[in-house]
C-alpha positions as CSV (number, residue, x, y, z in Angstrom):
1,X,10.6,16.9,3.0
2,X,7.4,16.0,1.3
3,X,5.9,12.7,0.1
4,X,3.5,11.3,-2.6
5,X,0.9,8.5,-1.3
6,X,-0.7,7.3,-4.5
7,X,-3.8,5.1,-3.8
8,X,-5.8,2.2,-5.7
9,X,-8.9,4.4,-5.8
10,X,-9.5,7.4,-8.1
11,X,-9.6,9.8,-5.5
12,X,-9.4,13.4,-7.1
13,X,-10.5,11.8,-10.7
14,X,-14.2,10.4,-9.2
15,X,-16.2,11.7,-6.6
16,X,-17.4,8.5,-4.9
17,X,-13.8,8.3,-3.4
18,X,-13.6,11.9,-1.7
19,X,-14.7,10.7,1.5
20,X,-11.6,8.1,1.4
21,X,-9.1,10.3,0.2
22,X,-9.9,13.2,2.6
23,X,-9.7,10.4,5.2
24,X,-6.1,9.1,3.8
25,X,-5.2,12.6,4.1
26,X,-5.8,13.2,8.0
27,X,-4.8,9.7,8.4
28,X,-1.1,10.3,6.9
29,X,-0.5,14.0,8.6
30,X,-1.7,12.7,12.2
31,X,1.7,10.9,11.9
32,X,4.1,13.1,9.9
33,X,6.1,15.5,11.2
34,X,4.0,18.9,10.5
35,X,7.1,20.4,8.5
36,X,6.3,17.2,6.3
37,X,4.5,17.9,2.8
38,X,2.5,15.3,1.4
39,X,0.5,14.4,-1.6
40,X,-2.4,11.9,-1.6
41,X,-3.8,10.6,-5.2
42,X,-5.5,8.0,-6.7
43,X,-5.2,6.9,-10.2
44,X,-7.3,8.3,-12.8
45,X,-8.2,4.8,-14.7
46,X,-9.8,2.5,-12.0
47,X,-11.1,-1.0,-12.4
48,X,-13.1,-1.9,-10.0
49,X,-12.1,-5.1,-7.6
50,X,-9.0,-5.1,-9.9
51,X,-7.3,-8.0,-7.7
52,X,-9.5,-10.6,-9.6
53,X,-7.9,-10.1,-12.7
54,X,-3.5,-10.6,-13.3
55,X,-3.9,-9.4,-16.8
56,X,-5.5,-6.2,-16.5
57,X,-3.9,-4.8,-13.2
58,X,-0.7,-5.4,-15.4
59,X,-2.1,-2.3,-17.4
60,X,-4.1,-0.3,-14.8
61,X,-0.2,-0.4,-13.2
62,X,1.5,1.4,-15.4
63,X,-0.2,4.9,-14.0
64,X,1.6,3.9,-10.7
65,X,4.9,4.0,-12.8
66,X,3.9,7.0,-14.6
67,X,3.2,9.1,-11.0
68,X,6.5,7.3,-9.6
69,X,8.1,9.5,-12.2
70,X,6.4,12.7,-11.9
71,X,7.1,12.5,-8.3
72,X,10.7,12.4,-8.9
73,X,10.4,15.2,-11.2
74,X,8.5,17.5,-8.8
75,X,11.3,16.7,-5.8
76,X,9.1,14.4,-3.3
77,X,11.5,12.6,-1.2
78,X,9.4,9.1,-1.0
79,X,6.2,7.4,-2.9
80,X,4.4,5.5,-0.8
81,X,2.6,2.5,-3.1
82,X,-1.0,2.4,-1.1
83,X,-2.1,-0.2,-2.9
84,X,-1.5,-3.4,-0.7
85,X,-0.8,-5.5,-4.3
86,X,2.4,-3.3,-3.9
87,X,1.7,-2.1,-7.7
88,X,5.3,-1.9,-9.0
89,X,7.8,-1.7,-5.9
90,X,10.1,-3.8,-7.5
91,X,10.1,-1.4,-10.9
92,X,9.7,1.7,-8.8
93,X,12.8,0.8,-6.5
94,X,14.7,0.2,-10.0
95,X,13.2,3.6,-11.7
96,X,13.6,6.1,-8.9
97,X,16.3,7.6,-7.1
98,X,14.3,8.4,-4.2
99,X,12.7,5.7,-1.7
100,X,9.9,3.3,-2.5
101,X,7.8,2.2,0.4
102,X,4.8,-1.3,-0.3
103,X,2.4,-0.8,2.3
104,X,2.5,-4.8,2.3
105,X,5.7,-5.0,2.8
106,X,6.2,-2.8,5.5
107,X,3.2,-4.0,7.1
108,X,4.1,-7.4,7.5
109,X,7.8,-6.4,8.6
110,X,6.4,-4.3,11.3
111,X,3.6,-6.8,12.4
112,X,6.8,-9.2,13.1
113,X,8.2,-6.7,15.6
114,X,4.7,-6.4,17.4
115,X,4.1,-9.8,17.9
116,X,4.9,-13.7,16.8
117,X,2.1,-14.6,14.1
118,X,0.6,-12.5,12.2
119,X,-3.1,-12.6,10.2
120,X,-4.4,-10.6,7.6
121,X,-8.1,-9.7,7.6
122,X,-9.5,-9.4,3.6
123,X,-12.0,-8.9,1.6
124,X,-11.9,-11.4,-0.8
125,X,-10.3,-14.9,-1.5
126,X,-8.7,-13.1,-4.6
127,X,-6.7,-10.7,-2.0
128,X,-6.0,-13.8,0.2
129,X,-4.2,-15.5,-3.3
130,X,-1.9,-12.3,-3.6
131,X,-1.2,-11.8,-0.1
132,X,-0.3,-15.7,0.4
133,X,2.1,-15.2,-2.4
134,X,3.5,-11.7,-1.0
135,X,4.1,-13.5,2.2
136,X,6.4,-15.9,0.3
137,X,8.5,-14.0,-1.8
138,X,8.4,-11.4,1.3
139,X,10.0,-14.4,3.4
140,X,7.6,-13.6,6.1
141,X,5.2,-16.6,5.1
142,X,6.3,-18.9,8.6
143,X,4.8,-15.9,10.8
144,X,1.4,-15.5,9.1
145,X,-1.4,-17.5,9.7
146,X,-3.0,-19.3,6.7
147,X,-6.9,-18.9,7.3
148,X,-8.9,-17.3,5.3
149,X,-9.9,-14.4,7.4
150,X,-12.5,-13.0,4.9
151,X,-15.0,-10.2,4.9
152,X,-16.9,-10.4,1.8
153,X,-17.3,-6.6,0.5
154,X,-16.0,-5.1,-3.0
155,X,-13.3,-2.3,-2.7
156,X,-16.0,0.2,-3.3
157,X,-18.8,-1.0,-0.4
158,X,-15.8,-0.3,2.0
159,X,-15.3,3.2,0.5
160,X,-18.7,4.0,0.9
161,X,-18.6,2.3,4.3
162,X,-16.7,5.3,6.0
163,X,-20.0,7.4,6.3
164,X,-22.1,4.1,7.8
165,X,-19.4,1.6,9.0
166,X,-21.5,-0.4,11.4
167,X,-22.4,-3.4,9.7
168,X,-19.2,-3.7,8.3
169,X,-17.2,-2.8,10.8
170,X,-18.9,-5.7,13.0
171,X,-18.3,-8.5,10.6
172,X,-14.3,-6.8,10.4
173,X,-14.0,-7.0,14.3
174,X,-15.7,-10.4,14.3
175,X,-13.5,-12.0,11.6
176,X,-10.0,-10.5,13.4
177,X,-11.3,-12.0,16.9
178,X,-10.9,-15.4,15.2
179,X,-8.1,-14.9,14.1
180,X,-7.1,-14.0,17.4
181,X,-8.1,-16.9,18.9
182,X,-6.4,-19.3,16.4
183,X,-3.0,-17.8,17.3
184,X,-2.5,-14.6,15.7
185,X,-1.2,-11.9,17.9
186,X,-1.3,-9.0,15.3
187,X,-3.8,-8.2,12.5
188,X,-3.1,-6.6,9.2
189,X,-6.1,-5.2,7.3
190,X,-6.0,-5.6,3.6
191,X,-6.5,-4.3,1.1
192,X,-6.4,-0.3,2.9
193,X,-9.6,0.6,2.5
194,X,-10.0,-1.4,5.9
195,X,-7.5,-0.3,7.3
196,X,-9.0,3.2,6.9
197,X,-12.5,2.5,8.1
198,X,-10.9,0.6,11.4
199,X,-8.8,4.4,11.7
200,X,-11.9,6.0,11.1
201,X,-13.5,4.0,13.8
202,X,-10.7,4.5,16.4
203,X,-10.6,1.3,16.8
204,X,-6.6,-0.2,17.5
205,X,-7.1,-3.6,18.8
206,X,-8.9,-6.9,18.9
207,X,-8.7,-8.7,22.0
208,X,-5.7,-7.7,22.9
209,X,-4.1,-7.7,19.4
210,X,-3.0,-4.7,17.7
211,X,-4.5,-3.8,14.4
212,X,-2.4,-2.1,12.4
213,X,-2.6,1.1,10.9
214,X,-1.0,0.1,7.9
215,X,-1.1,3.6,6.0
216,X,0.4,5.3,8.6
217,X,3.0,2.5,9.0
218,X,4.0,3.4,5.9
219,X,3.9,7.4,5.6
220,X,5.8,7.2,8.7
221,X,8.5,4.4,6.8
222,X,8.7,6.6,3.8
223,X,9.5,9.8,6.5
224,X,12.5,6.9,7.7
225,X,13.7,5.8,4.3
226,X,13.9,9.5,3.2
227,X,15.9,10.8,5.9
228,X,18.2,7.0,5.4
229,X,18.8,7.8,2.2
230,X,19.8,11.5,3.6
231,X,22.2,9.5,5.8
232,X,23.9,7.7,2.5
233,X,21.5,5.0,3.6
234,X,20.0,3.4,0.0
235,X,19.7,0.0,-2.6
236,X,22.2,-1.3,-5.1
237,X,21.5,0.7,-8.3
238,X,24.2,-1.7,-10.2
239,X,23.4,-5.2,-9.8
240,X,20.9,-6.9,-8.5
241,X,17.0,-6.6,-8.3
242,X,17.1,-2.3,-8.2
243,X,19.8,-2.3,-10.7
244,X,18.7,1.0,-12.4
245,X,19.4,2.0,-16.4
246,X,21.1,5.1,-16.4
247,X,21.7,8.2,-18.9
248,X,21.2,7.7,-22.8
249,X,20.9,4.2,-22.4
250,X,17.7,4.9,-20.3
251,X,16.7,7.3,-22.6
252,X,16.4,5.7,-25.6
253,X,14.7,2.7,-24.0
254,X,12.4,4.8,-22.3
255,X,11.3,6.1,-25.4
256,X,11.4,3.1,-27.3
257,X,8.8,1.5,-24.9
258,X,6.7,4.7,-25.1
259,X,5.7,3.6,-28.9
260,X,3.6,0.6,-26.9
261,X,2.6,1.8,-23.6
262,X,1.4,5.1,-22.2
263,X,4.9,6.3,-20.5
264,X,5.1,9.9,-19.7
């Protein structure tokens, strides 16, 4: 078995990220099986703090969909969407025959089995916008708390954090402790660079609430959904939301749409 992680970051395409993708690396096979394969990337286009703006992450996305298909093509079993604005799980789930894990998703679906309520520790109000709406159209939006739990920092001062995490790190742990103490009994760190540096850190609780690992939550989920789907365990491909187009009909579309957008 073997699995594609594709991060936000340009990890492998811009040096400033090496640290975090090595990181992501260890952090996804200290989980995995070790007969599991697995493939960490970023995306070689990045916008910084791209969760500020709807119109051009709509762009930036489509690299997502591009690696979705090229992982298919090469044989991975799962893609894991790192990006906790789940880039494209919907489309991916109604592209691809193999699973398609959200590191959102799954996180808040396994904060729910850990504890009652649930808050997730950010670093911007833009992030706390998406998640509030994930949390909605997730159905999970009755088990986490509203806040804000922010921790001002841009995507790339927490990369860069990883070698110096201290001052960071502080205002991280502080923010989740009040969170803690206004009910939450599980903490998700978002977006994953945070999740990362707390990994980095060892550190696996706040006052008595875990804090999830959400990357290898979802490595580990994409291990599951593989071996499901082994089982005869997978969506609707016919109706529904992961209704998927199918032979020439696919084909033609597929290169119809090419003429706008950069589809490989």
């Amino acid at each position: 078995m073997k699995i594609w992680y594709q991060s936000a970051s340009s990890y492998r395409y811009e040096p400033v990220w090496d640290d975090y993708g090595h990181t992501l690396e260890q952090q996804c096979k200290a989980i995995l099986r070790p007969d599991t394969g697995l493939y960490v990337t970023g995306i070689p286009e990045m916008v910084r703090d791209i969760e500020n703006w709807r119109s051009l992450q709509y762009f930036q996305n489509i690299q997502t969909l591009n690696a979705m298909r090229r992982a298919e093509r090469e044989g991975y079993d799962a893609f894991v969407i790192g990006c906790t604005l789940d880039v494209g799980l919907a489309e991916g789930r109604s592209l691809l025959d193999i699973p398609v894990v959200g590191i959102s998703e799954t996180a808040y679906h396994m904060a729910m089995q850990l504890g009652r309520m649930f808050a997730i520790v950010t670093s911007s109000s833009a992030f706390c916008e998406v998640y509030g709406e994930q949390v909605v159209r997730y159905g999970v939006a009755s088990r986490c708390m509203p806040g804000p739990y922010i921790v001002e920092a841009s995507e790339e001062e927490i990369a860069t954090a990883l070698g110096k995490p201290g001052p960071l790190l502080d205002k991280f742990l502080a923010t989740a402790e009040r969170a803690v103490r206004d009910g939450a009994s599980v903490i998700i760190p978002g977006p994953a660079f945070l999740a990362t540096l707390a990994y980095r850190a060892g550190i696996t609780q706040v006052l008595g609430a875990p804090i999830l690992d959400t990357i290898s939550i979802a490595v580990k989920t994409a291990e599951m959904m593989a071996e499901l789907k082994r089982a005869g365990v997978s969506p609707s491909r016919r109706i529904g939301a992961y209704a998927r187009p199918e032979g020439e009909f696919a084909k033609q579309s597929f290169e119809k749409l090419a003429r706008a957008f950069r589809i490989e």
